[in-house]
Each structure stands twice: as C-alpha cells, then as structure tokens.
C-alpha positions in Angstrom: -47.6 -108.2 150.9 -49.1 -108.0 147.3 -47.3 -109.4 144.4 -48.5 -108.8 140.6 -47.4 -110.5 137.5 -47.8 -107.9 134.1 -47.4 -108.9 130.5 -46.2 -106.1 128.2 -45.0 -106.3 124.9 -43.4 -109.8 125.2 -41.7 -108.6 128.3 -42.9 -110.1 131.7 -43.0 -107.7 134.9 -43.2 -109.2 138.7 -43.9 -106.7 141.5 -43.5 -107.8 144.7 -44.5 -104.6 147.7 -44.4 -105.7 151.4 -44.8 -103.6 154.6 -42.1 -104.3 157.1 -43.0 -103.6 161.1 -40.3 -103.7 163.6 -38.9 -101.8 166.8 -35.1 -101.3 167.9 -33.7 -101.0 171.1 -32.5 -97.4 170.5 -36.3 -96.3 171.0 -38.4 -98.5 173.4 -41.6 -98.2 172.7 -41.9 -97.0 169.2 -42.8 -98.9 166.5 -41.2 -98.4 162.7 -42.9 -99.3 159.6 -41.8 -98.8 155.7 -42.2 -100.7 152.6 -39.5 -102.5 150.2 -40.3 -102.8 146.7 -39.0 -105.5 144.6 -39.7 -105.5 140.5 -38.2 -108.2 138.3 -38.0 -107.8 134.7 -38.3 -111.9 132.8 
C-alpha cells in the first residue's frame, strides 16, 4: 500500500493505492491481482 498526503492551494489531498491478491473457487489455481484507489479531498 502507499498513501500520500498533498497540499495545494489551501486544499488538502490524501491518496491511498493498495494492491489486492486473492483466488476464487471458480478458478483453482489462479491467482488475481488489481489495485483500488482511494483519494480524499479535506
């Protein structure tokens, strides 16, 4: 996960990306992997 805090014209931005990694029953033996993305605006 990485997470980053910006300041910008009195405006302050949080970014949060993380890498998920999981497998499902529908396909043994395969592995999935994506990321999520998460920005909050303060």
């Amino acid at each position: 996960m990485a997470e980053s805090t910006e300041e910008a014209g009195g405006v302050s931005l949080a970014t949060r990306i993380t890498l998920n990694v999981s497998t499902v029953e529908s396909h043994p033996g395969k592995t999935l992997a994506g990321c999520s993305y998460a920005l909050d605006v303060k």
